[in-house]
C-alpha positions as CSV (number, residue, x, y, z in Angstrom):
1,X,124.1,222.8,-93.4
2,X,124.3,221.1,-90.3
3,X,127.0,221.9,-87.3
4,X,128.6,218.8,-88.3
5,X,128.4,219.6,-92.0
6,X,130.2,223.2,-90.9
7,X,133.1,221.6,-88.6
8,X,134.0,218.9,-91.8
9,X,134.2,221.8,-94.0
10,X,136.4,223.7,-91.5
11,X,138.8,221.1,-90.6
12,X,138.7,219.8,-94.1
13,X,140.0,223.3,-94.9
14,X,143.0,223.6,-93.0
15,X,143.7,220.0,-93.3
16,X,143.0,218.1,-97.3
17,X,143.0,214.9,-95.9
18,X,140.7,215.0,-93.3
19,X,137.5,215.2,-95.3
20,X,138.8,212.0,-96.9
21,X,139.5,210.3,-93.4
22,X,135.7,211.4,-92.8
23,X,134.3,209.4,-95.6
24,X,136.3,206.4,-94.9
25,X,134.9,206.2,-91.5
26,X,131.7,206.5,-92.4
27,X,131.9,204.2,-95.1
28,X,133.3,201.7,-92.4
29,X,130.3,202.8,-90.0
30,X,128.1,202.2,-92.7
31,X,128.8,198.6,-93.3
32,X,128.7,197.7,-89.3
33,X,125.5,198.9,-90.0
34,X,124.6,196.7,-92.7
35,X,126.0,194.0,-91.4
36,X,124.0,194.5,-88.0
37,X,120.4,195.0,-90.2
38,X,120.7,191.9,-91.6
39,X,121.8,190.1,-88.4
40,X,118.6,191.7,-86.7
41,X,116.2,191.2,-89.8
42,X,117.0,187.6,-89.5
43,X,116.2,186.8,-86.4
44,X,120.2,186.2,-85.4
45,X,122.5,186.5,-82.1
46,X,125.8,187.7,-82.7
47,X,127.2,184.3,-81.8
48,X,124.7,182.7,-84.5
49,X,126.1,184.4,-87.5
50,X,129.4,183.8,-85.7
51,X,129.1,180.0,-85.9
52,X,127.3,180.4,-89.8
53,X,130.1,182.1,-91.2
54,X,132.9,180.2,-88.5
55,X,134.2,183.0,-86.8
56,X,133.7,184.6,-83.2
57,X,131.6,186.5,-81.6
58,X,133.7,189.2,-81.0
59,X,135.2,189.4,-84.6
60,X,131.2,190.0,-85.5
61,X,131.0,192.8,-82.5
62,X,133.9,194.2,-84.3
63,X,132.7,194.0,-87.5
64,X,129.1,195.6,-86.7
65,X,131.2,198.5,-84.5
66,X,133.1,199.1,-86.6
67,X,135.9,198.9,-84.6
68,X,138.2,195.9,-86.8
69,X,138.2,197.0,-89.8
70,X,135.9,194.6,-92.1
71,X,138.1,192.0,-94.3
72,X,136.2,191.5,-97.7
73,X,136.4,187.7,-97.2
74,X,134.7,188.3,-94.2
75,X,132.2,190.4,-95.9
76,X,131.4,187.6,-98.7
77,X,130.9,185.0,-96.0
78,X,128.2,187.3,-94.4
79,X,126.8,187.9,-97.8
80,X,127.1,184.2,-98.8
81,X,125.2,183.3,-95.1
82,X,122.3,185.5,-95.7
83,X,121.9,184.7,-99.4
84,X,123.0,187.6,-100.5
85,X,125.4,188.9,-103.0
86,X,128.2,191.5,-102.3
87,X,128.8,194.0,-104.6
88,X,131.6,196.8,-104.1
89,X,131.3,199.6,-106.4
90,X,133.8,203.0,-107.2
91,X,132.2,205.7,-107.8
């Protein structure tokens, strides 16, 4: 187990909600990522994918940073400019 492993089971311990708040982050962290993949694997600026899917800049800073919290129509127009389909799943 890893040190961060250990200090998410702690807190996660004296708090049932934080092991939740955890995941979420991650989960938002992990579609900046994707997001900025895909920009990079295609060659794109930020402002390119910007003007593809008619937004700003910034909102795709925010998006890859995950800093804004990604909108799922703006998640289907990044899918849609790449040719790509967006699936969500529960699991």
């Amino acid at each position: 187990m890893s040190e961060i492993d250990a200090v998410i089971r702690k807190r996660s311990a004296k708090s049932p909600t934080f092991a939740a708040q955890v995941e979420s982050e991650l989960a938002e962290l992990r579609v900046g990522l994707i997001v900025k993949e895909l920009r990079q694997k295609n060659n794109l600026t930020q402002e390119e994918l910007a003007k593809r899917i008619k937004t700003t800049k910034s909102a795709i800073s925010r998006l890859e940073n995950s800093t804004g919290g990604a909108r799922l129509e703006t998640l289907e127009k990044v899918a849609l400019a790449f040719g790509k389909e967006l699936v969500i799943e529960f699991r």
